[in-house]
TIRO-2110 file (N, C-alpha, C; in Angstrom, 1 decimal):
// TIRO-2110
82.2, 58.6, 69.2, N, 1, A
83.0, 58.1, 70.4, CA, 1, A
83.0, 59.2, 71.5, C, 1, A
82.9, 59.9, 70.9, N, 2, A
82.8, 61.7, 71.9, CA, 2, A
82.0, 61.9, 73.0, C, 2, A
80.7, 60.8, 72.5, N, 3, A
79.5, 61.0, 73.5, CA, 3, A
79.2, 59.8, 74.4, C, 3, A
80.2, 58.6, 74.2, N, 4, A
80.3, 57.3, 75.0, CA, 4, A
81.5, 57.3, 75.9, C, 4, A
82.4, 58.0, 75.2, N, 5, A
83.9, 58.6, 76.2, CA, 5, A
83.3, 58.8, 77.9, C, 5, A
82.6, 59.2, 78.1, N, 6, A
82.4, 60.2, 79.8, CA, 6, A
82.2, 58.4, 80.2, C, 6, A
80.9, 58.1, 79.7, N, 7, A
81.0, 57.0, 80.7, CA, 7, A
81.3, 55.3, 80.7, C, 7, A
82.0, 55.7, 79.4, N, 8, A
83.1, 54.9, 79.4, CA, 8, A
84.4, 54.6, 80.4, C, 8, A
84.2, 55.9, 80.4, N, 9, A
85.7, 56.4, 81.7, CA, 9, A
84.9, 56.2, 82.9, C, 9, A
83.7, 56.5, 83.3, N, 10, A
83.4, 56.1, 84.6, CA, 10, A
83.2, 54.6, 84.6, C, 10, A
82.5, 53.9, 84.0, N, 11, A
82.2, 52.6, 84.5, CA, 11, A
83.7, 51.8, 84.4, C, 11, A
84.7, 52.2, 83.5, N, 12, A
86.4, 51.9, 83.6, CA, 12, A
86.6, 51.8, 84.8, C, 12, A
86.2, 53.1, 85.3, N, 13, A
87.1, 53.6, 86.5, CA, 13, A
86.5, 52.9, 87.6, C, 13, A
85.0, 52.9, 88.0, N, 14, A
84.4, 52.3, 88.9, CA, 14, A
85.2, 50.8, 89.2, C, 14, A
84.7, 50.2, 88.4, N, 15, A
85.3, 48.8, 87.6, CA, 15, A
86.6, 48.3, 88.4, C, 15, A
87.3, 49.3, 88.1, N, 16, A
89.3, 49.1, 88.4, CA, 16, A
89.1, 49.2, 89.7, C, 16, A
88.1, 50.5, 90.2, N, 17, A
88.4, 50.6, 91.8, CA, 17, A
88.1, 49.3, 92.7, C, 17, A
86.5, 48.4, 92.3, N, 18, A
85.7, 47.3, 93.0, CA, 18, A
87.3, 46.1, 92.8, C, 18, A
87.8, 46.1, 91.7, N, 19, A
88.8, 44.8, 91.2, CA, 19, A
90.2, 45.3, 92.2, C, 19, A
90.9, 46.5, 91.9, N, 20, A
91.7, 46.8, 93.1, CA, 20, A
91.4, 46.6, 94.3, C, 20, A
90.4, 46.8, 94.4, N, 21, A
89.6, 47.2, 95.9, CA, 21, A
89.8, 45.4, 96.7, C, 21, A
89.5, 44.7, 95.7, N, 22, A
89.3, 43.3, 96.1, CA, 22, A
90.6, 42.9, 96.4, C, 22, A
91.3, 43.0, 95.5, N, 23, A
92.7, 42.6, 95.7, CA, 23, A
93.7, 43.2, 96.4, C, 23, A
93.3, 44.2, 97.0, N, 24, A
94.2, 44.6, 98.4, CA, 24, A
93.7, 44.6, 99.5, C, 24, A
92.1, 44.1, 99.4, N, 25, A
91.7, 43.7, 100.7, CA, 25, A
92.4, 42.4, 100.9, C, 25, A
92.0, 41.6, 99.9, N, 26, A
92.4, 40.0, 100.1, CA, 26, A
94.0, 39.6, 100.7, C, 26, A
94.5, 40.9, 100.0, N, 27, A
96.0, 40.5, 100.7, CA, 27, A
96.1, 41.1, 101.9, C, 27, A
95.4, 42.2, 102.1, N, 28, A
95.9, 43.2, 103.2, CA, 28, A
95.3, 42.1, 105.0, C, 28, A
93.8, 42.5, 104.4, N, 29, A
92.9, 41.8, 105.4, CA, 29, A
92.7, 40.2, 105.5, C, 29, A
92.0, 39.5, 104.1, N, 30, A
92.0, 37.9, 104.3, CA, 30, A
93.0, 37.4, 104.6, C, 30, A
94.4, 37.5, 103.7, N, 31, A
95.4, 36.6, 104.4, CA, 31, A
96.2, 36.7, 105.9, C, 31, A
95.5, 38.0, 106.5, N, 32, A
96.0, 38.2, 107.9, CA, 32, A
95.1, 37.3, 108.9, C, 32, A
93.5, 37.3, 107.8, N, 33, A
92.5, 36.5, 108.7, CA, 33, A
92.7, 35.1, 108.7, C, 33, A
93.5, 34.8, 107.7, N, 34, A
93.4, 33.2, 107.1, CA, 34, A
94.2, 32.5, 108.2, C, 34, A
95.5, 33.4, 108.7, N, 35, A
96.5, 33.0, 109.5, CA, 35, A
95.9, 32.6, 110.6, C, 35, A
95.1, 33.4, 111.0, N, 36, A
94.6, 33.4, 112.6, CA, 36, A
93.7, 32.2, 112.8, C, 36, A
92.6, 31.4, 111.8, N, 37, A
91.9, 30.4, 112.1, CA, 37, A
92.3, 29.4, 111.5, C, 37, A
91.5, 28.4, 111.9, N, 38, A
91.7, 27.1, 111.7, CA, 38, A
91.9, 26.7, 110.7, C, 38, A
92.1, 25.3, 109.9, N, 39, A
92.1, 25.0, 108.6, CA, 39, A
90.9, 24.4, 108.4, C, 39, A
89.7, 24.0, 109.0, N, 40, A
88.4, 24.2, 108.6, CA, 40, A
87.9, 25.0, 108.2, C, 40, A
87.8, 26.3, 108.7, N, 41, A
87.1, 27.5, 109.2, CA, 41, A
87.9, 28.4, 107.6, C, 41, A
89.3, 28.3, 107.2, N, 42, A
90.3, 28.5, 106.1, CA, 42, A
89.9, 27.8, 104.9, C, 42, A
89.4, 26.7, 104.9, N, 43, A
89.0, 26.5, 103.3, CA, 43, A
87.4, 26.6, 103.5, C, 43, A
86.5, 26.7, 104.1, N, 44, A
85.3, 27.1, 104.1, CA, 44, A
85.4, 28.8, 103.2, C, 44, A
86.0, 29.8, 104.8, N, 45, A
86.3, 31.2, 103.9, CA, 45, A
86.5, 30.9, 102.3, C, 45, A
87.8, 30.2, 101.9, N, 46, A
88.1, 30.5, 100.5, CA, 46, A
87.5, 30.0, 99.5, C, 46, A
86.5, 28.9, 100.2, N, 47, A
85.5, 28.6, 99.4, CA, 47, A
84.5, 29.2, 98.8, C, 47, A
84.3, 30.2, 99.8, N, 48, A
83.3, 30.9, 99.4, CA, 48, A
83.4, 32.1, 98.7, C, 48, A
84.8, 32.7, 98.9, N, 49, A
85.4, 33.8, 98.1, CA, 49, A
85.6, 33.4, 97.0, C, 49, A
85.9, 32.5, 96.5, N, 50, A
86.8, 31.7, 95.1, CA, 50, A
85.2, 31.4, 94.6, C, 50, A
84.0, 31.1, 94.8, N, 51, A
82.7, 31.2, 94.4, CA, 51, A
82.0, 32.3, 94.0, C, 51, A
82.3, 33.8, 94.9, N, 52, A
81.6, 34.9, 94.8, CA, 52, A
82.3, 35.4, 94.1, C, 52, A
83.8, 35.5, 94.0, N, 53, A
84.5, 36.4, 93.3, CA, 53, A
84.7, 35.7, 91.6, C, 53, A
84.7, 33.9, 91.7, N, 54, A
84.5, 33.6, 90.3, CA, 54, A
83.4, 34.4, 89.2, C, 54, A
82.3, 34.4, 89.9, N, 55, A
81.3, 36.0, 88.9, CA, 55, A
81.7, 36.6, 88.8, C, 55, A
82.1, 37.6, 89.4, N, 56, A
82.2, 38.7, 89.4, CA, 56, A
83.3, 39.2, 88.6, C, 56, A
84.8, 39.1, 89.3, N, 57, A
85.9, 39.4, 88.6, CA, 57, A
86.1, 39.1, 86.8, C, 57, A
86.3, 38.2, 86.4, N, 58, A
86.1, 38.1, 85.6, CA, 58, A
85.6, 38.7, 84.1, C, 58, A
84.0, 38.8, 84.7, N, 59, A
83.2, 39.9, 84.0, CA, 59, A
84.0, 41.1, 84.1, C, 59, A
84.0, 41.7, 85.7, N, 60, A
85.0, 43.1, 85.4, CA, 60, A
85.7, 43.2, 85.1, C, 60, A
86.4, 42.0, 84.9, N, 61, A
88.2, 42.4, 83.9, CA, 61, A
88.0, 43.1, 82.1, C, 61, A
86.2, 42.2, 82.1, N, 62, A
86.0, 41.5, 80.5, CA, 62, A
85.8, 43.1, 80.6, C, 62, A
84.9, 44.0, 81.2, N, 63, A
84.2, 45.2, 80.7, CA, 63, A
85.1, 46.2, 81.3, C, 63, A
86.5, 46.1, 82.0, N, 64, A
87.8, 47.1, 82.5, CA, 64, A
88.4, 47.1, 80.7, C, 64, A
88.7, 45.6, 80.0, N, 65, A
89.4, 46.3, 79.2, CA, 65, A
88.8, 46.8, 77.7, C, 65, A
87.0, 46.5, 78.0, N, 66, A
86.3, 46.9, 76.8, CA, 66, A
86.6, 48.2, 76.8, C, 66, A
85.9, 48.5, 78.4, N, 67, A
85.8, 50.3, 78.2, CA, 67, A
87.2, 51.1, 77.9, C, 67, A
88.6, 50.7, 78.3, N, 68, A
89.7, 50.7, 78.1, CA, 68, A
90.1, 50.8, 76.6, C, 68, A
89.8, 49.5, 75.7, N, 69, A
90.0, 49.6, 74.3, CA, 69, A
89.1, 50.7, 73.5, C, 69, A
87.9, 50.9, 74.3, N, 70, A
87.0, 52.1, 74.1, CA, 70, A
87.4, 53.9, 73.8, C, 70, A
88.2, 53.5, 75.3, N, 71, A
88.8, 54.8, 75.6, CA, 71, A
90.3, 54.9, 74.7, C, 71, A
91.0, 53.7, 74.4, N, 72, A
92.4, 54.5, 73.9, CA, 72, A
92.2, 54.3, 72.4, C, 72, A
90.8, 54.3, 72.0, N, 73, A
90.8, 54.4, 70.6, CA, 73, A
91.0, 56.1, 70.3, C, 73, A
90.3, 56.9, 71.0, N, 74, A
90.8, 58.2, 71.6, CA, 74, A
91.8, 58.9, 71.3, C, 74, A
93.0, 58.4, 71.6, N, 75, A
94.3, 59.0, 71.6, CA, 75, A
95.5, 58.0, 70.8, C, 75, A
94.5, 56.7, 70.9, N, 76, A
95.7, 56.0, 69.7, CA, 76, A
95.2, 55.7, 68.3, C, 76, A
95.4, 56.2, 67.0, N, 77, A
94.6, 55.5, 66.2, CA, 77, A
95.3, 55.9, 65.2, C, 77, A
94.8, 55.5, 63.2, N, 78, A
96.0, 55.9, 62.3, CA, 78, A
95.9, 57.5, 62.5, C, 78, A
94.9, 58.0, 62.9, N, 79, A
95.2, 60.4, 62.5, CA, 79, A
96.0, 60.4, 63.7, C, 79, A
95.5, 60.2, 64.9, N, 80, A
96.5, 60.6, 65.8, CA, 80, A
98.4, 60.0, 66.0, C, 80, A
98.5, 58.7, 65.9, N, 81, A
99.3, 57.9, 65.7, CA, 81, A
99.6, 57.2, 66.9, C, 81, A
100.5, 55.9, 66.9, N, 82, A
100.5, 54.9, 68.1, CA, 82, A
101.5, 55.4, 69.2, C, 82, A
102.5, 56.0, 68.7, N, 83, A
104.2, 56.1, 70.0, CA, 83, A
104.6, 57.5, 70.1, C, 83, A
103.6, 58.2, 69.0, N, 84, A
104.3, 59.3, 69.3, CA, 84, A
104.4, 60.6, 70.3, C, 84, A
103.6, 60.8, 71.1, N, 85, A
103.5, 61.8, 72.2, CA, 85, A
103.6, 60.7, 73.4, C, 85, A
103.9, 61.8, 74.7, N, 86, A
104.3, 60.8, 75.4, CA, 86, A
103.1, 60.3, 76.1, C, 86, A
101.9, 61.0, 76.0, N, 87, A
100.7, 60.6, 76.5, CA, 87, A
100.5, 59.2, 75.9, C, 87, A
100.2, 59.0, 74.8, N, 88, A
100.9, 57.5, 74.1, CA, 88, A
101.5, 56.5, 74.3, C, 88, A
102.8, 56.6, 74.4, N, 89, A
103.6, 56.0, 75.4, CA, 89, A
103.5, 55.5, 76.2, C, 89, A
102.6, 56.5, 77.6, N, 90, A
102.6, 55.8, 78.8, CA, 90, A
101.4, 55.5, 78.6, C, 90, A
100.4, 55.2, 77.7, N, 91, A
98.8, 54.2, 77.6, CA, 91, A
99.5, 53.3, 77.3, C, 91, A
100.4, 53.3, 76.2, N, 92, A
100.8, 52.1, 75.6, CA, 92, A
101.9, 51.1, 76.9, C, 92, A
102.0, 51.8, 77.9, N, 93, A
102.9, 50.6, 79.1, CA, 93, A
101.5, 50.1, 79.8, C, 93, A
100.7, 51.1, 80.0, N, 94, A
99.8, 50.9, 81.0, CA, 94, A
99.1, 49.4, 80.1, C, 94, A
98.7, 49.9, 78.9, N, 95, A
98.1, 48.7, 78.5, CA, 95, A
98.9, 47.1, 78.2, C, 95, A
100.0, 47.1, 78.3, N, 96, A
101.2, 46.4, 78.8, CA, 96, A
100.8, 46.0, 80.3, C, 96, A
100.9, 46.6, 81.0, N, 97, A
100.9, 46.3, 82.3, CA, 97, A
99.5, 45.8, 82.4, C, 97, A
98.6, 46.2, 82.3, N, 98, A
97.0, 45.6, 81.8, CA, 98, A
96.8, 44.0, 81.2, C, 98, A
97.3, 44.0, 80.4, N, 99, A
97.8, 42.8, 79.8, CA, 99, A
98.6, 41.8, 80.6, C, 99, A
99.5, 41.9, 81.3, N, 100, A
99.9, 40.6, 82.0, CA, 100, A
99.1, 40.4, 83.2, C, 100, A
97.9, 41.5, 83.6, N, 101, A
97.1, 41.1, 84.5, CA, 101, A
95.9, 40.1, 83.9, C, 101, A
95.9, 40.6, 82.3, N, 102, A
94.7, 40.1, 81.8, CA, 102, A
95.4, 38.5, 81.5, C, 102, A
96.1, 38.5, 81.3, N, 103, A
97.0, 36.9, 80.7, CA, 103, A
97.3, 36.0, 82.1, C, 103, A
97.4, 36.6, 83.3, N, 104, A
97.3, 35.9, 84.6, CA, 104, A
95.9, 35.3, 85.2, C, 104, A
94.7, 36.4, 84.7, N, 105, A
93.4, 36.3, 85.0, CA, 105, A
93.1, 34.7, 84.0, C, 105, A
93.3, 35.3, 82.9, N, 106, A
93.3, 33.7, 81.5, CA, 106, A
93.4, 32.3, 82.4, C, 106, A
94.9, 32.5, 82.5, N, 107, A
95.3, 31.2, 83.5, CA, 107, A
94.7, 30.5, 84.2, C, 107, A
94.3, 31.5, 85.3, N, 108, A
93.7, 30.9, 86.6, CA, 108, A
92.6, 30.8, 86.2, C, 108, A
91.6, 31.1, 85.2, N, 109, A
90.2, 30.8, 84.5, CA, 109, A
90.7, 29.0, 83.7, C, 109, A
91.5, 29.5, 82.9, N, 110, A
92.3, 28.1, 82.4, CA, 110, A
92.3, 26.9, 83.1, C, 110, A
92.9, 27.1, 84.2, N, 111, A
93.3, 25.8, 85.6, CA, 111, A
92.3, 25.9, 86.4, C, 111, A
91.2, 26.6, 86.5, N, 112, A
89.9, 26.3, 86.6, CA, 112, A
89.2, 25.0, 86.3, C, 112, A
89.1, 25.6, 84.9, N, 113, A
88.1, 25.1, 83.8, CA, 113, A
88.7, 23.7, 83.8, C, 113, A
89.9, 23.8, 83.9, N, 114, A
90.0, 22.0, 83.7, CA, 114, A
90.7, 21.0, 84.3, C, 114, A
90.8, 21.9, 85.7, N, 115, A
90.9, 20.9, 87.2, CA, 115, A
91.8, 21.0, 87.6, C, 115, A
92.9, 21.7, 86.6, N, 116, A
94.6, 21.1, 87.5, CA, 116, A
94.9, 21.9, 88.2, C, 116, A
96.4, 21.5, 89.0, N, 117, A
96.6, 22.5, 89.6, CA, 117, A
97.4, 23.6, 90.1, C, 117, A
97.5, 25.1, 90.7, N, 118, A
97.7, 26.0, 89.9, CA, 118, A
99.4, 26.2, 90.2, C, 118, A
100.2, 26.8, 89.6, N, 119, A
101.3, 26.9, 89.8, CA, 119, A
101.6, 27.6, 91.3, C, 119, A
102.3, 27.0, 92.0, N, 120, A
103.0, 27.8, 93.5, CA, 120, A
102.9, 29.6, 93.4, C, 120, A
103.5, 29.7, 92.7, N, 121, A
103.7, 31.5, 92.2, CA, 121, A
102.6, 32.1, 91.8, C, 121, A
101.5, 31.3, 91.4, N, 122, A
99.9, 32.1, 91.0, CA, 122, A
99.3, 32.0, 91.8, C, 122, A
99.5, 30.9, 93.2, N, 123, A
98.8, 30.4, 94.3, CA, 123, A
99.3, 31.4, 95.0, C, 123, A
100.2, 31.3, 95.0, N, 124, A
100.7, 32.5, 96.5, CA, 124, A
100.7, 34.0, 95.9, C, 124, A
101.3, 34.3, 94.8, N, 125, A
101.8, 35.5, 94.6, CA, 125, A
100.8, 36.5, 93.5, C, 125, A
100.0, 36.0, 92.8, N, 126, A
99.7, 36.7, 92.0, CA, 126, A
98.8, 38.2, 92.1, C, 126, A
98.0, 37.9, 93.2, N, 127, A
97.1, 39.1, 93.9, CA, 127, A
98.0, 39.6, 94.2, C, 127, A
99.6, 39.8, 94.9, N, 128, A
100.8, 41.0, 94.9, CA, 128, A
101.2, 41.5, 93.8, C, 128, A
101.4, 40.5, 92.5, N, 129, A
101.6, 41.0, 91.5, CA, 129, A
100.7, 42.1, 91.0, C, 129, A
99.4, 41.3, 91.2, N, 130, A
98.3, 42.6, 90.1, CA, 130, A
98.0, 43.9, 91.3, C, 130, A
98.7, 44.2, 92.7, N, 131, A
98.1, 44.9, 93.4, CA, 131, A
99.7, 45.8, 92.8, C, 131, A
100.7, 45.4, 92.7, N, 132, A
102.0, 46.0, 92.2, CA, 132, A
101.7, 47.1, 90.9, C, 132, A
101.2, 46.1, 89.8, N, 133, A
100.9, 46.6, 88.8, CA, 133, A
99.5, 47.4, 88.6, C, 133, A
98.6, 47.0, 89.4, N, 134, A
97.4, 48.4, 89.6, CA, 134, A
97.8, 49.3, 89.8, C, 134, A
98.4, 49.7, 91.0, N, 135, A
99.7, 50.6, 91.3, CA, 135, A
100.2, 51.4, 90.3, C, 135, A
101.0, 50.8, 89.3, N, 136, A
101.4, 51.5, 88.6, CA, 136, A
100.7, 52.1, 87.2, C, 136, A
99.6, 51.5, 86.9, N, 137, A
98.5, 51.7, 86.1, CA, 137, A
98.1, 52.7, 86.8, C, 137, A
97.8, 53.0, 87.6, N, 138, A
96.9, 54.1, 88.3, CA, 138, A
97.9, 55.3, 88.2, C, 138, A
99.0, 55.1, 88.6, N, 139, A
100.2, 56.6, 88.6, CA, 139, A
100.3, 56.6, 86.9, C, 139, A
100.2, 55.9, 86.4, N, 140, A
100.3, 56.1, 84.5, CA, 140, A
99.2, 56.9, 84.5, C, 140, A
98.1, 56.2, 84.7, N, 141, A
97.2, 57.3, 84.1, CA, 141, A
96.9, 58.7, 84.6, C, 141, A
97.5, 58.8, 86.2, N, 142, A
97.4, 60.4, 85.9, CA, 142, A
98.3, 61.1, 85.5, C, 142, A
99.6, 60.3, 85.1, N, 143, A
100.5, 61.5, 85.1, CA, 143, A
100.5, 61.4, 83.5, C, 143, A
99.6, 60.5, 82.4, N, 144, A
99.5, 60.5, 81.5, CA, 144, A
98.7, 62.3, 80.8, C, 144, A
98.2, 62.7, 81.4, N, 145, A
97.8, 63.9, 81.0, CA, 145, A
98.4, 64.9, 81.6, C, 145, A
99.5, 64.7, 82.3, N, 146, A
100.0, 65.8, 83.2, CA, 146, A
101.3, 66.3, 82.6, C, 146, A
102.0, 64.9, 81.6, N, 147, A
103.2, 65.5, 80.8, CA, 147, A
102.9, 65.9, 79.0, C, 147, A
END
């Protein structure tokens, strides 16, 4: 594991940044753009984002939490143990917090796949949610080695 650890953690990290990266553009920038045009010109754009980003995302969630389960095999396991340092602890929120993004991603794959349609609160809100909770994933893990 010693010798897959380095780029494990980079293609992780790469990974998080392109998936963050998406999701605070979308809120920061598209929905400011969305406002300003038409509602032709509005479902064309999201047509075509909801197309490009169906690939993509997805897969990088699948290979954020491989390399992820990769990495906290590392620090969590039966020699080391699961709760007990606090380095521990805060993987063990993060991967928590990781988790209701991964269980949100499920969903909207779910209500995809079989046409219906999606709840008000995943339609509007969920890209705030996971840009909330990246957020705090990201301050976990550095201050995971810092205490």
């Amino acid at each position: 594991m010693e010798v897959i650890y380095p780029y494990a953690n980079l293609i992780h990290l790469v990974l998080a940044i392109v998936f963050l990266g998406y999701v605070f553009t979308d809120i920061i920038l598209i929905s400011k753009l969305k406002e300003k045009i038409n509602d032709e010109d509005k479902k064309k754009i999201t047509k075509f984002l909801q197309e490009k980003t169906f690939r993509i995302f997805p897969i990088s969630l699948l290979v954020i939490i491989l390399t992820g389960g990769m990495m906290i095999s590392k620090y969590i396991n039966s020699n080391s143990g699961f709760f007990e340092t606090p380095l521990q602890q805060l993987l063990i929120i993060k991967v928590v917090l990781a988790s209701i993004i991964a269980l949100g991603v499920l969903y909207n794959l779910f209500i995809k796949f079989t046409k219906r349609a999606k709840h008000p609160f995943m339609q509007n809100h969920f890209h705030k949610v996971v840009l909330i909770l990246g957020f705090f994933i990201v301050i976990l893990a550095k201050f995971m080695f810092v205490v």
